[in-house]
C-alpha positions in Angstrom: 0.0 0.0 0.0 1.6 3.4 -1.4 1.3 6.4 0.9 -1.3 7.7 -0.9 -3.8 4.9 -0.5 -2.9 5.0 3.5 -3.9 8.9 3.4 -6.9 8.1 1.3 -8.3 5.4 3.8 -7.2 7.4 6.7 -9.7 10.5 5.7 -12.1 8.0 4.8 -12.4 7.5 8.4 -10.8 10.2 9.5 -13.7 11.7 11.8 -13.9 7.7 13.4 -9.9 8.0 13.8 -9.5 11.3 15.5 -12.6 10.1 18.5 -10.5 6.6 19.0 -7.4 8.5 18.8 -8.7 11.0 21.2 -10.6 8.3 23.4 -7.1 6.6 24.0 -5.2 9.7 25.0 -8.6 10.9 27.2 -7.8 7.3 28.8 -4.5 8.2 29.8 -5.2 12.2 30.7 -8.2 11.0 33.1 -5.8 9.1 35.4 -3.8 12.6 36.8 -7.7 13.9 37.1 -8.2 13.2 40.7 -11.6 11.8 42.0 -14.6 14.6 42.5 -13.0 16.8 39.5 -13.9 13.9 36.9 -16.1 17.0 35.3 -13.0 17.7 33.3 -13.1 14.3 31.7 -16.4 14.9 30.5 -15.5 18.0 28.9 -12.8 16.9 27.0 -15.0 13.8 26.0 -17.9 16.6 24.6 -14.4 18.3 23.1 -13.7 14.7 21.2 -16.8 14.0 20.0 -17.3 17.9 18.8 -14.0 17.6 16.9 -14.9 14.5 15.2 -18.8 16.3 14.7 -16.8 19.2 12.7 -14.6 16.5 10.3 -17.7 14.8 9.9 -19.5 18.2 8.4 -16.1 19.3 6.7 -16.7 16.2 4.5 -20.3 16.2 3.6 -20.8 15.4 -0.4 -17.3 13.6 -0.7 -18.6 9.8 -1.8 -15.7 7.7 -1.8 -14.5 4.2 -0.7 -11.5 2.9 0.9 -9.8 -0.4 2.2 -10.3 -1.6 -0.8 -13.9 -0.7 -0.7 -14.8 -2.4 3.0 -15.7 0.8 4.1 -17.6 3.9 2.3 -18.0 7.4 3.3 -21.2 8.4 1.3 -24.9 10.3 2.8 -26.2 7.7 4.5 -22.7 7.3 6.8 -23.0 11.5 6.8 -26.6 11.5 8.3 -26.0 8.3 10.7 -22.8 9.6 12.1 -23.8 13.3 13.0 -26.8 11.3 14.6 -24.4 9.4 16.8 -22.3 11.7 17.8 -25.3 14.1 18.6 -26.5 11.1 21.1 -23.2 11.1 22.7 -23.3 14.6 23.4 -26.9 13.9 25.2 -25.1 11.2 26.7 -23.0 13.0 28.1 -25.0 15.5 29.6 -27.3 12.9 31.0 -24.2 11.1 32.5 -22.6 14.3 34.1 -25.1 15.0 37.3 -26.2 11.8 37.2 -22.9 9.3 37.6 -21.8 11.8 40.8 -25.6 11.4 42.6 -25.5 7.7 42.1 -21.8 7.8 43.5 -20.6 5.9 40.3 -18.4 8.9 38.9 -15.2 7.1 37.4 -13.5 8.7 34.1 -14.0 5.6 32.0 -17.7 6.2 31.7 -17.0 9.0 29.1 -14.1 6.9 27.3 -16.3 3.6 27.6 -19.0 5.8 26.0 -16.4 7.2 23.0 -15.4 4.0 21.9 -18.9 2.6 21.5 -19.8 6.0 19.3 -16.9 4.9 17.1 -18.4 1.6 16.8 -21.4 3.0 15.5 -20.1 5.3 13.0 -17.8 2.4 11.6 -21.2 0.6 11.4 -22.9 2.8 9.3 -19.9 2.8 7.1 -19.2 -0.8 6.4 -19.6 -2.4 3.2 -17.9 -5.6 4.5 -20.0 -8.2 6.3 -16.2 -8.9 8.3 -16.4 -4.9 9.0 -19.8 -5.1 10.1 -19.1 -8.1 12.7 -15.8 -5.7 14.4 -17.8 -2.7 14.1 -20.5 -4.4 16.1 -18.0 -5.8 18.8 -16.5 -2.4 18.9 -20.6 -0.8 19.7 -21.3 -3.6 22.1 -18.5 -4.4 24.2 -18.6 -0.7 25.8 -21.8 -1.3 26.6 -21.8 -4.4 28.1 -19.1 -2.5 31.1 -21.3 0.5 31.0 -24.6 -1.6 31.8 -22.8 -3.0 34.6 -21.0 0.4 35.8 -23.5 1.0 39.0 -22.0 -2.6 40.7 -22.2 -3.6 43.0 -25.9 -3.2 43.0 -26.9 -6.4 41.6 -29.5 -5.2 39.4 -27.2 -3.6 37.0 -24.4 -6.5 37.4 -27.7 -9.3 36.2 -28.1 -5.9 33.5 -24.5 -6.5 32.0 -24.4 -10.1 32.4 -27.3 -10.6 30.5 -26.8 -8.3 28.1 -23.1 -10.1 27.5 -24.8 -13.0 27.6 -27.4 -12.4 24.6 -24.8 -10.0 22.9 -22.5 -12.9 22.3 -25.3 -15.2 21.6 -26.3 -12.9 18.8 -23.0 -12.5 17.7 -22.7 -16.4 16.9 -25.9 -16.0 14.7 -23.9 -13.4 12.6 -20.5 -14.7 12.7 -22.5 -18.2 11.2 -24.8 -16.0 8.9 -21.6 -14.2 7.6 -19.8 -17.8 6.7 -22.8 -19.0 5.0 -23.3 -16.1 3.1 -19.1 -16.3 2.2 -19.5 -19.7 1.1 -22.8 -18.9 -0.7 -20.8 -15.8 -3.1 -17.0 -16.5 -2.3 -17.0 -13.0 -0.7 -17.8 -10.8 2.2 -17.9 -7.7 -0.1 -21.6 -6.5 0.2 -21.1 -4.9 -3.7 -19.7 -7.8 -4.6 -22.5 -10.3 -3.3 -24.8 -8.3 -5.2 -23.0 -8.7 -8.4 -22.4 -12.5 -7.8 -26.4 -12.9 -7.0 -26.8 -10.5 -11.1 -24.5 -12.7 -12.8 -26.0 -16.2 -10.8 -23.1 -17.6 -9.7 -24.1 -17.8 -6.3 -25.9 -20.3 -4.1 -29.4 -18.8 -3.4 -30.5 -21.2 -0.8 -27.4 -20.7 1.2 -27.6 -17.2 0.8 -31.1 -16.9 1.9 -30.3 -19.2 5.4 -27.3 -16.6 5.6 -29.2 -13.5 5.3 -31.7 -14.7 7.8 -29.1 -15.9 10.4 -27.4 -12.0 10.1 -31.3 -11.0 10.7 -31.6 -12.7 13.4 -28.1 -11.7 15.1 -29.2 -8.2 13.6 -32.7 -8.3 15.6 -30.9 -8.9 19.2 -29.5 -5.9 19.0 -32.2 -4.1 17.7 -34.8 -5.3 20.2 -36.9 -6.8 17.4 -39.8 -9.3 18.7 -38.9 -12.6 19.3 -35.7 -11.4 19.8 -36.2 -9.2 22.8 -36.1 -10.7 25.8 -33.2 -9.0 27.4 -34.1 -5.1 27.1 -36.7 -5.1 29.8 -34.3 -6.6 32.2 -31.3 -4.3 30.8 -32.7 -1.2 30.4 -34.0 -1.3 34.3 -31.3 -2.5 35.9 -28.5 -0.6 33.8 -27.9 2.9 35.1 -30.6 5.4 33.7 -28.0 7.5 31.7 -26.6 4.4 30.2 -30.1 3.3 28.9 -30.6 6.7 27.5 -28.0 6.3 25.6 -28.1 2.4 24.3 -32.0 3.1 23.6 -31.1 5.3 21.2 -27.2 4.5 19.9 -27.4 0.9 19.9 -31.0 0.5 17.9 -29.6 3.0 15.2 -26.2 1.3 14.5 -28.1 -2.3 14.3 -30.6 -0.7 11.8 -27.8 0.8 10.4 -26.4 -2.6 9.3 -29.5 -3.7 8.5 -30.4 -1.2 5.9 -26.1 -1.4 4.4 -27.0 -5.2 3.9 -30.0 -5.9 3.0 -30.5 -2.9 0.5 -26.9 -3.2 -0.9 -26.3 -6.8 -0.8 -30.0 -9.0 -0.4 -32.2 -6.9 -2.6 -33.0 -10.3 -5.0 -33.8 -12.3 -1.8 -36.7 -9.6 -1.0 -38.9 -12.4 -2.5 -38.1 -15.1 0.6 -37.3 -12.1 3.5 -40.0 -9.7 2.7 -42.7 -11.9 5.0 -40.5 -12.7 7.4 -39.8 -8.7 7.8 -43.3 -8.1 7.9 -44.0 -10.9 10.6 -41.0 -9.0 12.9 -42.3 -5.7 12.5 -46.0 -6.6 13.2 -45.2 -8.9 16.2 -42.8 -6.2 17.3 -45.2 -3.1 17.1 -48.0 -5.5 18.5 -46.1 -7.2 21.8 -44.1 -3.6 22.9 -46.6 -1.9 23.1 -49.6 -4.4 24.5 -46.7 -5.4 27.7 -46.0 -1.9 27.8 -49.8 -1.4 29.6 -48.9 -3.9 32.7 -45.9 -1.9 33.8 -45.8 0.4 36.3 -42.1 1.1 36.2 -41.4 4.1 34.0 -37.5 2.0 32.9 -39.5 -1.1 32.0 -42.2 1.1 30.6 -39.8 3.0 28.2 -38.1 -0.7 27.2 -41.1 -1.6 25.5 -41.9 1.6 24.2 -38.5 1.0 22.8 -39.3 -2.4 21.7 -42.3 -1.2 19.8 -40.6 1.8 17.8 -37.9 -1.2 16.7 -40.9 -2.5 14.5 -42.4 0.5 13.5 -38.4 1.2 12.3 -38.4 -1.9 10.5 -41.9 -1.3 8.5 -39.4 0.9 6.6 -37.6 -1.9 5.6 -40.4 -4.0 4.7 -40.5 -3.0 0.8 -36.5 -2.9 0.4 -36.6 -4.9 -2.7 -38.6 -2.7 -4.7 -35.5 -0.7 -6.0 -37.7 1.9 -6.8 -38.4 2.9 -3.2 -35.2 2.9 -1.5 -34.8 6.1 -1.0 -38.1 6.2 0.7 -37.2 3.3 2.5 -33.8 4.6 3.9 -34.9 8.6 4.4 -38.1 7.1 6.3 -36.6 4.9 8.8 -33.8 7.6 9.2 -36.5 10.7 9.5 -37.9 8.4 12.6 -34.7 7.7 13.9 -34.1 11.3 14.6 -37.4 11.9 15.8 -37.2 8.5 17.9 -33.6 9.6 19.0 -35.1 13.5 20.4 -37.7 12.1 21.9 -36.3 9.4 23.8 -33.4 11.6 24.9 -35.6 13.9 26.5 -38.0 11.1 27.9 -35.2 9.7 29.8 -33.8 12.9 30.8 -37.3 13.8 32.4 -36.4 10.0 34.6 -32.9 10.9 35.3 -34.6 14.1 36.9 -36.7 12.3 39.3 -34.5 9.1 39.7 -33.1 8.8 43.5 -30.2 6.2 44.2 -31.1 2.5 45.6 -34.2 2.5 42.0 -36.2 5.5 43.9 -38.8 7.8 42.3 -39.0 5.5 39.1 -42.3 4.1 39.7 -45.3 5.8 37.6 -46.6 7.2 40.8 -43.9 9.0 41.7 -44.8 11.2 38.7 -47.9 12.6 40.4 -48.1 16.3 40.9 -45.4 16.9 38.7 -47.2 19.6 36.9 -48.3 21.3 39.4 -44.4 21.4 41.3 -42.6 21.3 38.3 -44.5 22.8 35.3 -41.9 22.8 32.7 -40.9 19.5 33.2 -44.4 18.4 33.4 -44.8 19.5 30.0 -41.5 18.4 28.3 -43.0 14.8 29.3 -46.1 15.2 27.9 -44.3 16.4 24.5 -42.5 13.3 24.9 -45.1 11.0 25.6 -47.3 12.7 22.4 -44.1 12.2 20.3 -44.0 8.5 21.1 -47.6 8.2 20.6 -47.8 9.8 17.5 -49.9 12.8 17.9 -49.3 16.5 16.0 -47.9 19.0 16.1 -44.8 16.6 17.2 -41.6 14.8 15.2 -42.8 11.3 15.7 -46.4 12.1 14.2 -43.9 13.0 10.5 -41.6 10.2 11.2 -45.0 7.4 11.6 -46.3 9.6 8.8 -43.5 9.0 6.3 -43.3 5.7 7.4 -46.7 4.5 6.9 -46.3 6.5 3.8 -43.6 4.2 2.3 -44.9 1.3 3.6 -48.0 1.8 1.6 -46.5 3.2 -1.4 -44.9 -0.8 -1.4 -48.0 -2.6 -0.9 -48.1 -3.4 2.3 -51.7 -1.1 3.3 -52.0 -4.3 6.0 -48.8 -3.8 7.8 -49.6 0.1 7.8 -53.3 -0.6 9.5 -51.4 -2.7 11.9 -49.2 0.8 12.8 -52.0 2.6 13.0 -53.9 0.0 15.6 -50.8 -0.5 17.4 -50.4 3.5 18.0 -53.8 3.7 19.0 -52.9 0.8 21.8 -50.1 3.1 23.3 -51.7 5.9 23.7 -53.1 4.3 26.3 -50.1 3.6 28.6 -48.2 6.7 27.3 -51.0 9.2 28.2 -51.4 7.7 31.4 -47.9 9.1 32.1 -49.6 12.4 31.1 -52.9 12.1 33.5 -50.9 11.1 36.5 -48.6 14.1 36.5 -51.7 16.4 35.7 -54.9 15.0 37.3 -52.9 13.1 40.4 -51.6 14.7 43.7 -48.3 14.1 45.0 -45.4 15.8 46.0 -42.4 14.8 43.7 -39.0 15.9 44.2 -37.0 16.8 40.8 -33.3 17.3 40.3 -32.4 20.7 38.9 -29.0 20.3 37.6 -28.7 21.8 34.7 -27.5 19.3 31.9 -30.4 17.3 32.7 -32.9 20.4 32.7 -31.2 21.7 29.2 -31.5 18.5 27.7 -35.2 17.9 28.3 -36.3 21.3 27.4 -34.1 21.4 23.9 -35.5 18.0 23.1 -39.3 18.9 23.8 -38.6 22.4 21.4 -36.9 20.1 18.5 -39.7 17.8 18.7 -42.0 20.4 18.4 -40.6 22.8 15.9 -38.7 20.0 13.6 -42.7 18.9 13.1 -43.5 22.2 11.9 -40.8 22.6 10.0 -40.1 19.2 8.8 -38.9 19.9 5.2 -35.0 20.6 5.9 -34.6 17.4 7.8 -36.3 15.2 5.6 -34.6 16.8 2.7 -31.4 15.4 4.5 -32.8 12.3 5.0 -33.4 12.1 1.5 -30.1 13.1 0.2 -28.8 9.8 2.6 -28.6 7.7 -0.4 -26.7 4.7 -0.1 -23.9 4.7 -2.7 -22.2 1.1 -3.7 -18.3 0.8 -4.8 
């Protein structure tokens, strides 16, 4: 490899490079930070991920490929990675109060938190199944510490444990999808396993089990009915700023990879995986949101919440083989993305707000009176829990609208009735959020630090005035196109 080519790759993932490079040093740096001043560490993390933010935006419109075309830098990478790195940010703001109440302030929070981000933005540029598999490793492993950071309060050591657990049980499903799908098309090249499926030299049947073991792997991390069974248990005993941030990060890089592959690679096998993607997302709208009724948890209530939106998500993918509508397909499910991403932010802000230590204050009852003591927060929620639902003037009424809009635009009216029905069945648990903070006494006692505050009320004004003003976003969403090499 000339010079050159090592300079071309290296600003192909330049922005990626500079946030591991400066996660590394940050490592190093935090130990002279003594304990009680690890403030600083968060700042320089926000400095990192703001760096790599500005690289990011400095290469906007410059398609390319490198590593021999395992990775690409095109609009879809663009839009995904500003995404992530936006969630850090929140993630960091979340973290910042809230590690030092809990008493589980330690530097490698932020790092832990750094590295996962880069995982995610080398997901959304892979365009090599072997990439895909690291960049996933590099997303997950983070996590698995950071669900586990509050020990020794067993709740969040079961939290890491079984999310290790099912993480690397869903990593044998790729790793043996991946194999299948090598010895199917002699490659791991997603461009190149298209081509070798057009010129049919490779072995469709294989292929097919292949591209349904990567789904599977694919729907564990994505939270995607029948493979859910660890986020309730995760996302309440994790700590609360650790959820916020793997509700939002960890279900965009795994639809991430599942929109590279299947619209890049499988768009002939849309014939056998079309039903099966419809099944998922109707079973997945239908069970989140029918279990979310019987909780009375707001963590548990929010991991089914964020079960459900994982199949409204994946309606978007439903009619990926129709060529013809995959750049509906891809600006939809990112439109909601963002929209899911703002509003769960500020949702789980709002629960860091009211969370005491030893699991305090996270029952739905504790929410009582909230309006009357705490009127601005009050009414970020009940932004939040219209967004989710899916009523105007809010960002997830356009991104169920674009989505239902696509979904129908491929033929699937049925799978679109079945979103409707299954928003109708939410807004049962998610305006009962909304009647016991306005129609219920009770004296509940809020944080005020600011992060947390800021946070909640930006989100609640995005979701808001993004809805009014939906045009610019969606026109970037639109301009997200996936390029092949």
């Amino acid at each position: 490899m000339s010079l050159t080519d090592l300079l071309h790759n290296m600003n192909v993932v330049l922005p990626m490079a500079v946030l591991i490079g400066w996660s590394c040093v940050l490592l190093l740096v935090d130990l002279f930070i003594p304990k009680g001043h690890k403030g600083w560490t968060a700042l320089l993390a926000a400095v990192g991920i703001l760096l790599s933010m500005v690289l990011t935006i400095l290469q906007v419109n410059q398609a390319t490929a490198g590593f021999n075309g395992m990775v690409i830098r095109d609009g879809f990478s663009f839009f995904l990675n500003i995404l992530f790195l936006g969630s850090g940010l929140a993630g960091i703001a979340l973290a910042y109060d809230y590690i030092k109440r809990m008493e589980i302030e330690r530097g490698e929070y932020y790092v832990l938190l750094m590295f996962s981000i880069s995982g995610m933005m080398l997901m959304s540029q892979a365009n090599d199944l072997i990439v895909v598999f690291l960049a996933l490793e590099l997303l997950s492993i983070p996590l698995y510490v950071l669900a586990g950071f509050a020990r020794p309060r067993v709740e969040s050591e079961e939290a890491s444990l079984k999310y290790f657990l099912m993480g690397a049980f869903s990593g044998g499903f790729i790793v043996f999808g991946i194999a299948l799908v090598f010895g199917a098309s002699g490659t791991t090249n997603l461009s190149e396993i298209f081509n070798t499926i057009r010129i049919g030299i490779a072995n469709l049947p294989l292929l097919t089990i292949g591209a349904a073991l990567i789904l599977v792997g694919l729907g564990f991390k994505v939270a995607a009915v029948p493979f859910h069974m660890w986020t309730p248990d995760v996302y309440h005993g994790a700590p609360s700023a650790v959820t916020a941030f793997m509700s939002v990060g960890a279900k965009a890089g795994g639809f991430a990879a599942l929109l590279r592959i299947f619209i890049s690679a499988f768009p002939i096998l849309s014939t056998d995986m079309t039903m099966i993607l419809w099944a998922i997302s109707a079973l997945t709208m239908f069970l989140g949101n029918v279990v979310a009724i019987a909780q009375s948890n707001i963590k548990r209530l929010l991991a089914y919440s964020s079960i459900a939106h994982a199949g409204y998500i994946m309606m978007a993918l439903v009619p990926y083989g129709k060529t013809s509508l995959n750049s509906h397909t891809v600006s939809a499910a990112l439109f909601y993305l963002v929209a899911y991403a703002l509003t769960s932010f500020g949702a789980w802000a709002v629960v860091i707000a009211l969370e005491k230590a030893e699991g305090q204050g996270l029952a739905l009852d504790d929410y009582a009176g909230l309006a009357r003591k705490y009127p601005l927060l009050a009414a970020s929620m009940a932004v939040f829990m219209l967004s989710f639902t899916g009523v105007p003037p809010t960002l997830g009424f356009m991104g169920k609208f674009y989505l239902f809009r696509t979904v129908i635009e491929g033929g699937y009216l049925g799978l679109a009735l079945i979103g409707v029905f299954t928003s109708l069945i939410s807004a049962y648990y998610y305006l009962r959020v909304i009647v016991i903070m306005y129609m219920r006494e009770g004296e509940p006692v809020a944080r005020t630090e600011f992060w947390v505050q800021f946070t909640a009320a930006a989100a609640a004004v995005l979701v808001v005035l993004l809805s009014l003003v939906a045009g610019p976003l969606l026109n970037l969403a639109s301009k997200a196109v996936l390029l092949t090499f």
